[in-house]
Biopython code that builds the backbone (N, CA, C, O; Angstrom):
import numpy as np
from Bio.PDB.StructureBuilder import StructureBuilder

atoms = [
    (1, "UNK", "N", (102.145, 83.138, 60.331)),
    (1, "UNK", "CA", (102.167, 82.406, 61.576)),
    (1, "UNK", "C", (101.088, 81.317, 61.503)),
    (1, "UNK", "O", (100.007, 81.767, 61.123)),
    (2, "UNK", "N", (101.097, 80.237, 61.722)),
    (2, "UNK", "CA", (100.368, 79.162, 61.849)),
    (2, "UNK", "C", (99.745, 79.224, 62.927)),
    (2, "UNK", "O", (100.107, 79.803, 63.951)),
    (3, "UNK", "N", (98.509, 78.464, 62.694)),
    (3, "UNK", "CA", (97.531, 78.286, 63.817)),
    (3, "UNK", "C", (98.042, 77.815, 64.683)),
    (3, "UNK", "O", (98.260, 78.724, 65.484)),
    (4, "UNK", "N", (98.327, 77.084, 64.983)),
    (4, "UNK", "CA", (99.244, 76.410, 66.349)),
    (4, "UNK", "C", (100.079, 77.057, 67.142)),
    (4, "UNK", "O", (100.038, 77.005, 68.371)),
    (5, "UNK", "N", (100.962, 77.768, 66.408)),
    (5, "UNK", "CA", (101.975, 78.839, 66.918)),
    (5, "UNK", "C", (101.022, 80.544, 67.230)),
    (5, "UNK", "O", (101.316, 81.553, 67.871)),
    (6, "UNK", "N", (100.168, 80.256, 66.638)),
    (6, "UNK", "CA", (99.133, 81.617, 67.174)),
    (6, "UNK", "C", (98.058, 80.996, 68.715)),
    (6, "UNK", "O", (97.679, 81.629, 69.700)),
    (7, "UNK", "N", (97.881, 79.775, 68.390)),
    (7, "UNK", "CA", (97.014, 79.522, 69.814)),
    (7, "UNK", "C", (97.911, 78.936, 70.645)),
    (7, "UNK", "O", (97.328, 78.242, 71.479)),
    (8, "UNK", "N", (99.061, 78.930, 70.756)),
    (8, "UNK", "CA", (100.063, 78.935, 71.616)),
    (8, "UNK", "C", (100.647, 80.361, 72.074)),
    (8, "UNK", "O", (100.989, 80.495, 73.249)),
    (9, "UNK", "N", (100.752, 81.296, 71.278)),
    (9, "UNK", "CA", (100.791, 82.548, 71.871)),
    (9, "UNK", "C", (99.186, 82.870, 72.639)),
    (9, "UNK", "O", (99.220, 82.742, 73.863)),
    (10, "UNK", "N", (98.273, 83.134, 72.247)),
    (10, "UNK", "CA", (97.164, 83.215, 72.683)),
    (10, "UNK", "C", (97.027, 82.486, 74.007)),
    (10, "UNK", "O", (96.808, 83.215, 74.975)),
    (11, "UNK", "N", (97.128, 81.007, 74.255)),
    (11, "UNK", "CA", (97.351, 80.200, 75.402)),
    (11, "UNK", "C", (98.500, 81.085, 76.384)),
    (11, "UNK", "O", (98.234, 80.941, 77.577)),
    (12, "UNK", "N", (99.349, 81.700, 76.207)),
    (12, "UNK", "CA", (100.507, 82.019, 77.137)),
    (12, "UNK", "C", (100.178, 83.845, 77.533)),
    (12, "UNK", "O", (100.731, 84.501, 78.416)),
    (13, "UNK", "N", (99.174, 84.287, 76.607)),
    (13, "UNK", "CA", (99.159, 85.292, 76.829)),
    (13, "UNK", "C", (97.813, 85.061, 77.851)),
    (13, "UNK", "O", (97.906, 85.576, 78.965)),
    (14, "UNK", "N", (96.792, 84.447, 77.586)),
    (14, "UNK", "CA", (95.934, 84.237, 78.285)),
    (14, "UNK", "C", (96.596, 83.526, 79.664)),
    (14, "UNK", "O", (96.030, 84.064, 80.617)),
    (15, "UNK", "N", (97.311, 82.794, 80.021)),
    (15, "UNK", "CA", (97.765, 82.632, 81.220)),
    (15, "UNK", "C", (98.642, 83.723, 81.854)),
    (15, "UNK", "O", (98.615, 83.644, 83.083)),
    (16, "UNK", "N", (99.690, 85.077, 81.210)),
    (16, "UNK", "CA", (99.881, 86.233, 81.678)),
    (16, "UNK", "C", (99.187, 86.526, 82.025)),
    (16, "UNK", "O", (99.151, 86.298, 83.234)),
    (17, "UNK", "N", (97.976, 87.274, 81.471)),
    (17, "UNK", "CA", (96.434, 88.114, 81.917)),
    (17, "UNK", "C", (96.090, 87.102, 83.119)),
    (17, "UNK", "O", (96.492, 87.647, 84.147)),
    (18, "UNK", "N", (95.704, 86.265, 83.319)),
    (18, "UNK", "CA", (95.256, 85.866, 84.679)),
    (18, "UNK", "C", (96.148, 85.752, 85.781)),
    (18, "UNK", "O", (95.810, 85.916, 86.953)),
    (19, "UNK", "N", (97.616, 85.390, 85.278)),
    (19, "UNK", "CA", (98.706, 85.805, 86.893)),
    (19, "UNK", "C", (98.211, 86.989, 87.225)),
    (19, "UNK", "O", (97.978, 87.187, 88.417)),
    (20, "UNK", "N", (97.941, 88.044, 86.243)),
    (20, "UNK", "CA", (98.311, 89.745, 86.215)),
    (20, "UNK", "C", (96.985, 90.132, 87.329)),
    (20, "UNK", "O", (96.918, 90.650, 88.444)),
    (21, "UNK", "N", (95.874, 89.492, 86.209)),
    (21, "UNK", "CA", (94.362, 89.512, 87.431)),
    (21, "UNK", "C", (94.695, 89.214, 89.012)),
    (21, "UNK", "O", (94.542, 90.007, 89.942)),
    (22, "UNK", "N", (95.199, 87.845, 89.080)),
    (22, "UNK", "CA", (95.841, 87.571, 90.500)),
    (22, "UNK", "C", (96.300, 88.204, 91.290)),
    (22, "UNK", "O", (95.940, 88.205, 92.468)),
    (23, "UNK", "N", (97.481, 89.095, 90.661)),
    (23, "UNK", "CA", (98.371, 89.574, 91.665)),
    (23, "UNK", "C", (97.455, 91.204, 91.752)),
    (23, "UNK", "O", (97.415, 91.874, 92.784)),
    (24, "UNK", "N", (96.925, 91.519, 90.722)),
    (24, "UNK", "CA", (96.243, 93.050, 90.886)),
    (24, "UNK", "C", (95.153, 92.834, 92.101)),
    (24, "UNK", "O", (95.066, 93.671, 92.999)),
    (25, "UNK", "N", (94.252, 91.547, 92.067)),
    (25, "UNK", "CA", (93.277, 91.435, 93.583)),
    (25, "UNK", "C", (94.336, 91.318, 94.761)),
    (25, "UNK", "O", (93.927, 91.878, 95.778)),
    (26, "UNK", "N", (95.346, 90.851, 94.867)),
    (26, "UNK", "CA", (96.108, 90.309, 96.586)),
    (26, "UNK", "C", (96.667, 91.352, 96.683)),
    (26, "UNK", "O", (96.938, 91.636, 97.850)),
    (27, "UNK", "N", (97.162, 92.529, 95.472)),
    (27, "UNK", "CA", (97.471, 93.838, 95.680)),
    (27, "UNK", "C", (96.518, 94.702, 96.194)),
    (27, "UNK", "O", (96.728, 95.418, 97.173)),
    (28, "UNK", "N", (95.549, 94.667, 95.616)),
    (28, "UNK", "CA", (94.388, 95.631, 95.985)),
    (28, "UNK", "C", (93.876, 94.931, 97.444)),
    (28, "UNK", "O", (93.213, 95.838, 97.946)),
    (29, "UNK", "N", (93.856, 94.237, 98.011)),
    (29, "UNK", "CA", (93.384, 93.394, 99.218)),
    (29, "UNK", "C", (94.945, 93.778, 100.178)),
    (29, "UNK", "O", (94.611, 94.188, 101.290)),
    (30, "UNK", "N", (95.535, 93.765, 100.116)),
    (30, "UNK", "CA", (96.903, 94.597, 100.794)),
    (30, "UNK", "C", (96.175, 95.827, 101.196)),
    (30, "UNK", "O", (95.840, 96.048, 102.359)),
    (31, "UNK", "N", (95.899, 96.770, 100.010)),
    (31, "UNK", "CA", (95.834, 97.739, 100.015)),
    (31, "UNK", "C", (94.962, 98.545, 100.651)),
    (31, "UNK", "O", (95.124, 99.753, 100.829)),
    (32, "UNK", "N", (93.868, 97.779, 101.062)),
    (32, "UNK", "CA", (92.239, 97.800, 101.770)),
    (32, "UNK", "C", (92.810, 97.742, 103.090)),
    (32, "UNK", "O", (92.675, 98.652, 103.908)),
    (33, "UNK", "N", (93.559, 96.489, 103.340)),
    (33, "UNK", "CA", (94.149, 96.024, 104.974)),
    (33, "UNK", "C", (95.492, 97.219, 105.217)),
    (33, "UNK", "O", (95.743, 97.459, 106.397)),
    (34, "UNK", "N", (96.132, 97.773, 104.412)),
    (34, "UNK", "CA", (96.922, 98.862, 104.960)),
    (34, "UNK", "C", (96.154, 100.204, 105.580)),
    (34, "UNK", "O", (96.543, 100.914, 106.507)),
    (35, "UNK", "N", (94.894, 100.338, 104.749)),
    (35, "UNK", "CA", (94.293, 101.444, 104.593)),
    (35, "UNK", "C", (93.392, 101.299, 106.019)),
    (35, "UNK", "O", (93.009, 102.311, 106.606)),
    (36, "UNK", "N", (93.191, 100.386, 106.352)),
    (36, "UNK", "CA", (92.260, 99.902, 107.628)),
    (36, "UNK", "C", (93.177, 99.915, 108.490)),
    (36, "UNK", "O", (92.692, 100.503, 109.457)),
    (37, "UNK", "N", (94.591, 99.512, 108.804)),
    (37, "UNK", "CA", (95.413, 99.662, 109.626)),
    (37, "UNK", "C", (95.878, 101.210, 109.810)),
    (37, "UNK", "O", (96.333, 101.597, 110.887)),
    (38, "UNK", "N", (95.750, 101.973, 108.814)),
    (38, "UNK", "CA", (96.416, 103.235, 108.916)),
    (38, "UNK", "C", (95.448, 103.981, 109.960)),
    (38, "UNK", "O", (95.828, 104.624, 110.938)),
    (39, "UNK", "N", (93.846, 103.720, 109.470)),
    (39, "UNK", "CA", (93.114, 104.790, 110.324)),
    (39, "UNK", "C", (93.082, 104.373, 111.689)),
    (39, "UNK", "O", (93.123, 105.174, 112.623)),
    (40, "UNK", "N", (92.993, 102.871, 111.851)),
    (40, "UNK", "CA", (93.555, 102.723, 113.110)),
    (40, "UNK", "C", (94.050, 102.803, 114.020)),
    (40, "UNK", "O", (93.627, 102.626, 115.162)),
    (41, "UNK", "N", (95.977, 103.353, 113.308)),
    (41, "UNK", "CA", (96.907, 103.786, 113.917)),
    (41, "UNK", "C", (96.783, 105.442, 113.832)),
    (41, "UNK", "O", (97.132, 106.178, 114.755)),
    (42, "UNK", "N", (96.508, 105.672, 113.208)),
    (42, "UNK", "CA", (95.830, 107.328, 113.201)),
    (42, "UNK", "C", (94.960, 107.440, 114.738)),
    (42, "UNK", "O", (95.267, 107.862, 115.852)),
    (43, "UNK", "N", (94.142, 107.032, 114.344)),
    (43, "UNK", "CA", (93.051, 107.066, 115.690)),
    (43, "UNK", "C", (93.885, 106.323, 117.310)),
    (43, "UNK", "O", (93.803, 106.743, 118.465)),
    (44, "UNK", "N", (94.497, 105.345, 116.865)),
    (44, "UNK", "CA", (95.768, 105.707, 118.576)),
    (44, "UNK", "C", (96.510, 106.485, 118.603)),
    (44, "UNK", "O", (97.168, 106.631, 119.633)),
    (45, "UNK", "N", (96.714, 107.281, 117.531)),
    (45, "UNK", "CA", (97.506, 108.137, 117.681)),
    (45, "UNK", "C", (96.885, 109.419, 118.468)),
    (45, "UNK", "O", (97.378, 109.932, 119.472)),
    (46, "UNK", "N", (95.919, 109.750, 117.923)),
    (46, "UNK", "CA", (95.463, 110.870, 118.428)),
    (46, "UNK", "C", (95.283, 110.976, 119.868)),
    (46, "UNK", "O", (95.545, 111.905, 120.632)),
    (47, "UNK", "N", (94.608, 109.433, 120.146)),
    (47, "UNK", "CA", (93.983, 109.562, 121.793)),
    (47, "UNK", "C", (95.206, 109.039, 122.562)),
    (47, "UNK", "O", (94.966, 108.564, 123.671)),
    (48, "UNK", "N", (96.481, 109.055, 122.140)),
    (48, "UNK", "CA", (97.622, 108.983, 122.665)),
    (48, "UNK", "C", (98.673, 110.604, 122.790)),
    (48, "UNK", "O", (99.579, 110.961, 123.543)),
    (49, "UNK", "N", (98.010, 111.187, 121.715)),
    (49, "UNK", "CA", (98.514, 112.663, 121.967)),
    (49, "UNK", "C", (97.049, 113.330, 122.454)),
    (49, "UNK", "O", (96.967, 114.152, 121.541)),
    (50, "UNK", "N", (96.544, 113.422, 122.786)),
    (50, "UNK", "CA", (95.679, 113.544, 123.777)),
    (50, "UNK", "C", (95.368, 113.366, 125.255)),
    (50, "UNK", "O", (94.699, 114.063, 126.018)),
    (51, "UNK", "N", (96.071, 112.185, 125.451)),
    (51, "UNK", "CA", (96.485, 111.897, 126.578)),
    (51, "UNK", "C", (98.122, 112.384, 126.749)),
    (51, "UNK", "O", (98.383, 112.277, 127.947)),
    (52, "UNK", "N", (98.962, 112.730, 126.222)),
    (52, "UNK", "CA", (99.840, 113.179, 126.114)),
    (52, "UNK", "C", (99.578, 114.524, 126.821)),
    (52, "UNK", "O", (99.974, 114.698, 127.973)),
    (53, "UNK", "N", (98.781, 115.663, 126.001)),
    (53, "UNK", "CA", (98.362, 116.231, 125.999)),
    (53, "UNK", "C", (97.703, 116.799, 127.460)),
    (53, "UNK", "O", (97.777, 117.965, 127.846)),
    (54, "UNK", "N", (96.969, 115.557, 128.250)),
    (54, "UNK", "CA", (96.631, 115.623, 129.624)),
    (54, "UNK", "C", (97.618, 115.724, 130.727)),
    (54, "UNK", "O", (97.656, 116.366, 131.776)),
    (55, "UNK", "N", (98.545, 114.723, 130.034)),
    (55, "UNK", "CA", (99.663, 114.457, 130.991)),
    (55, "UNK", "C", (100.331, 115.638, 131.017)),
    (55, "UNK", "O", (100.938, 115.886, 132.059)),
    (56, "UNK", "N", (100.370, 116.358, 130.214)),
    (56, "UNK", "CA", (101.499, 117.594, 130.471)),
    (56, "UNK", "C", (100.867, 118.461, 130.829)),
    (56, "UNK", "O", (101.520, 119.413, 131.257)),
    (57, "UNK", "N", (99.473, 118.587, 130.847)),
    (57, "UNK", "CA", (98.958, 119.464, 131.824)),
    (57, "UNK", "C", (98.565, 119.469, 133.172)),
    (57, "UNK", "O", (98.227, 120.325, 133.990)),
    (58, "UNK", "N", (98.765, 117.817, 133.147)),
    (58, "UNK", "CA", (98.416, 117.593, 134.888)),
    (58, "UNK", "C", (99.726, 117.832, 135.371)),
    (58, "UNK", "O", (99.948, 118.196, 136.526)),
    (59, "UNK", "N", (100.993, 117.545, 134.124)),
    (59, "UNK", "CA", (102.292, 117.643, 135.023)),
    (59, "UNK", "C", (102.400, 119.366, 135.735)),
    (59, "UNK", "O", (102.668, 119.822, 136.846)),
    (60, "UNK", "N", (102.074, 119.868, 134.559)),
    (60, "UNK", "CA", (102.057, 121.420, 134.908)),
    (60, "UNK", "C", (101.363, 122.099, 136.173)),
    (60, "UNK", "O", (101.747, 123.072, 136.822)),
    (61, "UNK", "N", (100.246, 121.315, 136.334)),
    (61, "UNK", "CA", (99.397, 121.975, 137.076)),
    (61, "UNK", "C", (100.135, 121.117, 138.568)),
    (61, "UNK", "O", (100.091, 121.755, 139.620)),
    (62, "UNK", "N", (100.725, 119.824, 138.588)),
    (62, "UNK", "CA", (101.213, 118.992, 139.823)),
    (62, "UNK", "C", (102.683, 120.114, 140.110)),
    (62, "UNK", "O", (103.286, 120.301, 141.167)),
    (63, "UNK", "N", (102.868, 120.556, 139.110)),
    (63, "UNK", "CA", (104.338, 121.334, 139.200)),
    (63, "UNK", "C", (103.972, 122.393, 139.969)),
    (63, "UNK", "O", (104.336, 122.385, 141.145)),
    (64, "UNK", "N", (103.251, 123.414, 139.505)),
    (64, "UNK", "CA", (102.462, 124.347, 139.805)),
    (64, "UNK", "C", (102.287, 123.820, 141.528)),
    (64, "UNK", "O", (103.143, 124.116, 142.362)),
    (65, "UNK", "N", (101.384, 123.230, 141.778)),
    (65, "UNK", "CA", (100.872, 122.748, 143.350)),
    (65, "UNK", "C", (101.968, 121.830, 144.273)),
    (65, "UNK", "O", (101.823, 121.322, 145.385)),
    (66, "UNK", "N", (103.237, 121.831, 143.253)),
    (66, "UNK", "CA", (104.636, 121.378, 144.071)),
    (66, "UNK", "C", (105.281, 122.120, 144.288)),
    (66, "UNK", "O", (106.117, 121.880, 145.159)),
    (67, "UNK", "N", (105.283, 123.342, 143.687)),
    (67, "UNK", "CA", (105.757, 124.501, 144.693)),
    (67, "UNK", "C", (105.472, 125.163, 145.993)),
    (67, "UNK", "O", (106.105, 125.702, 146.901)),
    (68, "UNK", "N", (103.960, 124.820, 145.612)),
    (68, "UNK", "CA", (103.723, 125.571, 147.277)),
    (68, "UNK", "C", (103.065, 124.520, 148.108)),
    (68, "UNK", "O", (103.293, 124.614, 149.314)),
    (69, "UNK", "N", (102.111, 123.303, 147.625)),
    (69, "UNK", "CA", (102.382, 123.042, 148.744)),
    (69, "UNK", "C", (102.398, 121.489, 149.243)),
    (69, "UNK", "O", (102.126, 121.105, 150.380)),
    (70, "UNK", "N", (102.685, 120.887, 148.408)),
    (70, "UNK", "CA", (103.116, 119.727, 148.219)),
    (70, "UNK", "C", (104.593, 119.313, 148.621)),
    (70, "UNK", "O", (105.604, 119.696, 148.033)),
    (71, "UNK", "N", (104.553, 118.455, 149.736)),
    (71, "UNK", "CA", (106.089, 118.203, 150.255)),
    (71, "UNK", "C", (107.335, 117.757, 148.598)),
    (71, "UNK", "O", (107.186, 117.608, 147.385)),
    (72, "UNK", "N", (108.207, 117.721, 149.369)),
    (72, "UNK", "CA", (109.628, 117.643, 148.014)),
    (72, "UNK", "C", (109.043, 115.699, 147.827)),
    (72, "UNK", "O", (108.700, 115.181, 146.764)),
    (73, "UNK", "N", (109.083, 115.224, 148.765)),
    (73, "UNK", "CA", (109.166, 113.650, 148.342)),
    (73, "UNK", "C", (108.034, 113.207, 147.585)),
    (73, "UNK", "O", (108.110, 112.096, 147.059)),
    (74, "UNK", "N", (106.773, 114.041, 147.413)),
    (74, "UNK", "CA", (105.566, 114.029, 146.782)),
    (74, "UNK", "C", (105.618, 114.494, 145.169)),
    (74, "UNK", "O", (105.163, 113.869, 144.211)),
    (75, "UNK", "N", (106.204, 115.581, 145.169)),
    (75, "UNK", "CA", (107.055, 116.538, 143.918)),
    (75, "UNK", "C", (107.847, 115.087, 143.322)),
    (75, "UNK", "O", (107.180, 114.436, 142.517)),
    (76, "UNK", "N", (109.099, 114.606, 143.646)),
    (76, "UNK", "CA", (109.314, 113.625, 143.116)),
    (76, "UNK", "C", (108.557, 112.158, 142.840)),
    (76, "UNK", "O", (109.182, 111.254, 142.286)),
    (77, "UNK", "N", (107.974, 112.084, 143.018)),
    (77, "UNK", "CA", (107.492, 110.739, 143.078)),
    (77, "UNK", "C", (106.489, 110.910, 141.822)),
    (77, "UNK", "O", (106.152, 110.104, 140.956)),
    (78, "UNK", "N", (106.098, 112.411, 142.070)),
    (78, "UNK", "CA", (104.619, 112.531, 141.092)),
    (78, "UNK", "C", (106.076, 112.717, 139.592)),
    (78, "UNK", "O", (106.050, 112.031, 138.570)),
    (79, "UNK", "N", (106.941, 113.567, 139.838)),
    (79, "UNK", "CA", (107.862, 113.582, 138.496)),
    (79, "UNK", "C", (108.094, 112.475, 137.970)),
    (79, "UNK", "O", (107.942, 112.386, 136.752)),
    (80, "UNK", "N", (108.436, 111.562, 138.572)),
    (80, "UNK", "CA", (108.905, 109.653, 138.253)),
    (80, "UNK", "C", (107.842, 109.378, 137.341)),
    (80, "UNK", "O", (107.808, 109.429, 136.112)),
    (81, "UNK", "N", (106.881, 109.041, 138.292)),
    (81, "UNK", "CA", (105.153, 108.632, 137.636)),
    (81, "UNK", "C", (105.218, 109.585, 136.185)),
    (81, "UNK", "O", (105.571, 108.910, 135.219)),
    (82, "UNK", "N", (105.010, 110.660, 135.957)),
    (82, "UNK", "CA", (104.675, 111.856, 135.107)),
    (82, "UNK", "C", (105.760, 111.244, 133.813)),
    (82, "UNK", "O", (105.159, 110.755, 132.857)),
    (83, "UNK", "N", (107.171, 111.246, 133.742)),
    (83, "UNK", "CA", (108.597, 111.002, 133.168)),
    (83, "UNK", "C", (107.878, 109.679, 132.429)),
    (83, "UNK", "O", (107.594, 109.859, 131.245)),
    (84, "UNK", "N", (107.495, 108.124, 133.106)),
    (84, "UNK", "CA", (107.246, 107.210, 133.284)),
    (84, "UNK", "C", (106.408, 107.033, 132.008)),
    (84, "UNK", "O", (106.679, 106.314, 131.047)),
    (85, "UNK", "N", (105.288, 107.862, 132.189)),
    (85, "UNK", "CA", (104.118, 108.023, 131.272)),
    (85, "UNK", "C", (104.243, 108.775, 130.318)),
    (85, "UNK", "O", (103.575, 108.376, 129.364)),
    (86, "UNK", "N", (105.015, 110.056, 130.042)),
    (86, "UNK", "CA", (105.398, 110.560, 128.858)),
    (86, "UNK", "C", (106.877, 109.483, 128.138)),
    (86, "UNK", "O", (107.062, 109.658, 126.934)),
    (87, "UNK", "N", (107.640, 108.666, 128.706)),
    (87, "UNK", "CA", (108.473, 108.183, 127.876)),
    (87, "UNK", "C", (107.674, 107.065, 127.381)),
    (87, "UNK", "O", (108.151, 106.522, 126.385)),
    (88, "UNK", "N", (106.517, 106.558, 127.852)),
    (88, "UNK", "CA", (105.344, 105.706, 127.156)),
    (88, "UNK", "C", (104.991, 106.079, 125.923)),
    (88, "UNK", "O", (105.043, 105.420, 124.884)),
    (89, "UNK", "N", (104.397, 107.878, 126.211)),
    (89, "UNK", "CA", (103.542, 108.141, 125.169)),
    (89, "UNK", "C", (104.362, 108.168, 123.802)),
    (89, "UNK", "O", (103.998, 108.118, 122.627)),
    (90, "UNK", "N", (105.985, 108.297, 124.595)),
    (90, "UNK", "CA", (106.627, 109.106, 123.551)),
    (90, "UNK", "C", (107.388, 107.636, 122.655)),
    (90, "UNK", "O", (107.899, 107.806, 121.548)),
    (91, "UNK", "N", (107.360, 106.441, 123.234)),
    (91, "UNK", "CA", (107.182, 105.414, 122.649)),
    (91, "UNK", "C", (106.140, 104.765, 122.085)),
    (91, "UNK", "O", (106.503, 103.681, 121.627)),
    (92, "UNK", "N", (105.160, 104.957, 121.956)),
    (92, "UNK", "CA", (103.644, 104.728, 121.243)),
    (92, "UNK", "C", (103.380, 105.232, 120.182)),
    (92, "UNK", "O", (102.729, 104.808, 119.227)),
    (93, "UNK", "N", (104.291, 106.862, 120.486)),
    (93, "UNK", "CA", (104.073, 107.313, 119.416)),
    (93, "UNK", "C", (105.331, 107.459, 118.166)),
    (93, "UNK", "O", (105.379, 108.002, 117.062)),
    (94, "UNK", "N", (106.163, 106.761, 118.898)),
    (94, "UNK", "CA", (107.498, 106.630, 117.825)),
    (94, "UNK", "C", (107.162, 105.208, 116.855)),
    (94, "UNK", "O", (107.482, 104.940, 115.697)),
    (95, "UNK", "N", (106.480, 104.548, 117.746)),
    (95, "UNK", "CA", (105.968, 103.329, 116.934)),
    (95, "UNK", "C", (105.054, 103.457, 115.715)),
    (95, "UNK", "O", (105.109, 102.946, 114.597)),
    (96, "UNK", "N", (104.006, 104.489, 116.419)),
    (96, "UNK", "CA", (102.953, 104.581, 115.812)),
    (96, "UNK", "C", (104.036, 105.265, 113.908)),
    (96, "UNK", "O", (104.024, 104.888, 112.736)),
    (97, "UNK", "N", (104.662, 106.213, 114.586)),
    (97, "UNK", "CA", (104.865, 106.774, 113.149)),
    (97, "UNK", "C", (105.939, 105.991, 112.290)),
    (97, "UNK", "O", (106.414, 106.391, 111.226)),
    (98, "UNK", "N", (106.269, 104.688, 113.002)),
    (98, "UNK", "CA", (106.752, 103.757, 111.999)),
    (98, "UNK", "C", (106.165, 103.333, 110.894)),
    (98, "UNK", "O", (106.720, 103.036, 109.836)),
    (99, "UNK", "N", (104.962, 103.307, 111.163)),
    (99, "UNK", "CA", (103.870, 102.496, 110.571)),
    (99, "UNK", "C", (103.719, 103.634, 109.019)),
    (99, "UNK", "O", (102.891, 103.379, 108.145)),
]
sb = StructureBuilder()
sb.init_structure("model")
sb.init_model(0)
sb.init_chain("A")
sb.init_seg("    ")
for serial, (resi, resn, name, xyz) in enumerate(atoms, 1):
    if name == "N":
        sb.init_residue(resn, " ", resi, " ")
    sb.init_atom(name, np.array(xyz, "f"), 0.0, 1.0, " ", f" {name:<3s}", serial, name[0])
structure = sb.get_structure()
């Protein structure tokens, strides 16, 4: 192989190796910004099932105190509100686990 035809391979291989460098940093820089988005969405997640979590116990306990002594039109209204906020959570968190 002649010199020319060897520093012409050399030239083309040396421009492979640096696309390769390229794309391995904007990969790894993806990979930092996914990883920062994940704990993110982790962490709404939680204080969204947490509040989830509240909500179904305040529903319980509003259920509970709509039996005895909370009028019927109060019972509904608090169910609406209650329904309202769990089909929230339960969209926040269908999102969330898109991610």
């Amino acid at each position: 192989m002649s010199q020319e035809a060897l520093y012409k391979e050399i030239t083309n291989l040396e421009r492979k190796v640096n696309l390769l460098i390229a794309e391995h940093s904007r990969l790894k820089e993806q990979i930092d910004y996914k990883d920062q988005e994940n704990v993110t969405l982790k962490t709404k997640l939680e204080t969204h099932e947490s509040q989830l979590s509240s909500f179904q116990s305040k529903y319980t306990n509003d259920k509970i105190v709509g039996n005895t002594a909370v009028g019927k039109e109060d019972t509904e209204e608090m169910k609406k509100v209650l329904d309202g906020y769990i089909n929230e959570i339960d969209k926040c968190i269908a999102h969330l686990g898109e991610a």
